[in-house]
C-alpha positions, 0 to 999 in steps of 0.5 A: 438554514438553506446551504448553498451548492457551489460549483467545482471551479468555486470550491475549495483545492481539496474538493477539487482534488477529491472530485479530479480523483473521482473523475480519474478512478471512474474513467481510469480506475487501474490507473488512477489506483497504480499511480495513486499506490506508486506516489503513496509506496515512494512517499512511505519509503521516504517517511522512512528514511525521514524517521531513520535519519531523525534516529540516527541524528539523536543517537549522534551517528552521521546523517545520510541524505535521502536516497531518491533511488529507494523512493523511486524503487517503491514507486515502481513497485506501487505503480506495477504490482501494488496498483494493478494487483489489489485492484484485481484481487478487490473485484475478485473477492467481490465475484468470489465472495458476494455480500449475499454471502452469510460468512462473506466477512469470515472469509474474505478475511482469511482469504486476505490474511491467509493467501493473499498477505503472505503472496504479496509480501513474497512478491514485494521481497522478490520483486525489490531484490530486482529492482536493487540488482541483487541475486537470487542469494540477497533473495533467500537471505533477505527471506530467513532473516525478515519475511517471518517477522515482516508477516507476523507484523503484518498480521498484526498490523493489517488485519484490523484495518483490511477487516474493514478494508474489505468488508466496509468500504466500497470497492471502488476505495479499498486500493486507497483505504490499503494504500493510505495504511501502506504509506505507515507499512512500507515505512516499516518494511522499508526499515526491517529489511535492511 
């Protein structure tokens, strides 16, 4: 059975989407990644303050609207820091830890796991104390009474999925591999550090 090829313009909205994204990461990719992660880390706030309010509306309690200034602070968090940051740590590990590697699996993983999760977990809490105009002691709060819990979590959570994150998916997808697992994350970290 011969199969047609249908040019860009005849295809459907998806796989012109999927191809305007490839065109982007390939020309832009720091961009392309840091706007993707900003839409992404607002949407994942917003799932939830979404889910937060459904909980509340069942247990009776009055529902507040959604709060655009937490999305917008996740957004700038994924466009500044999540973006550029894992794109760089990405093309490190792969000039680091080269496939040719025979224990490039074991440690890439620990590299994530072990330095570069607890890091980036410390820089999201710093960095949304800032941008929620708090000081320096809503930081140290914030840290005893979550970023224990938050981490182990994120162990828990992450590890299976940067296992292949890391070890399977071409470089070029991992920042939206991460990103598409973090809409689900920062929903919860949204949430555990209330």
């Amino acid at each position: 059975m011969p199969v047609e090829s249908l040019p860009v313009r005849d295809s459907s909205v998806h796989l012109r989407l999927l191809h305007q994204y490839l065109v982007l990461l390939k020309k832009y990719p720091i961009i392309t990644k840091s706007v993707t992660s900003g839409i992404l880390s607002a949407l994942g706030n917003l799932l939830s303050q979404t889910l937060e309010a459904k909980k509340k509306a069942k247990n009776g309690a009055p529902v507040k609207e959604l709060d655009a200034a937490g999305a917008a602070r996740y957004a700038v968090y994924g466009l500044f820091i999540t973006g550029p940051v894992s794109h760089y740590f990405y093309q490190l590990m792969e000039v680091w830890m080269p496939s040719t590697d025979p224990y490039c699996i074991v440690k890439r993983l620990l590299l994530d796991r072990l330095v570069f999760a607890p890091g980036f977990l410390l820089l999201f809490y710093f960095v949304m104390t800032i941008l929620e105009a708090k000081g320096w002691v809503d930081f140290e709060n914030k840290m005893r009474s979550s970023y224990w819990t938050a981490l182990k979590m994120n162990w828990k959570v992450w590890t299976p999925f940067q296992f292949i994150n890391i070890n399977f998916v071409p470089v070029q997808f991992r920042v939206l591999f991460a990103n598409m697992v973090a809409l689900f994350w920062y929903a919860y970290l949204a949430s555990v550090r209330k």
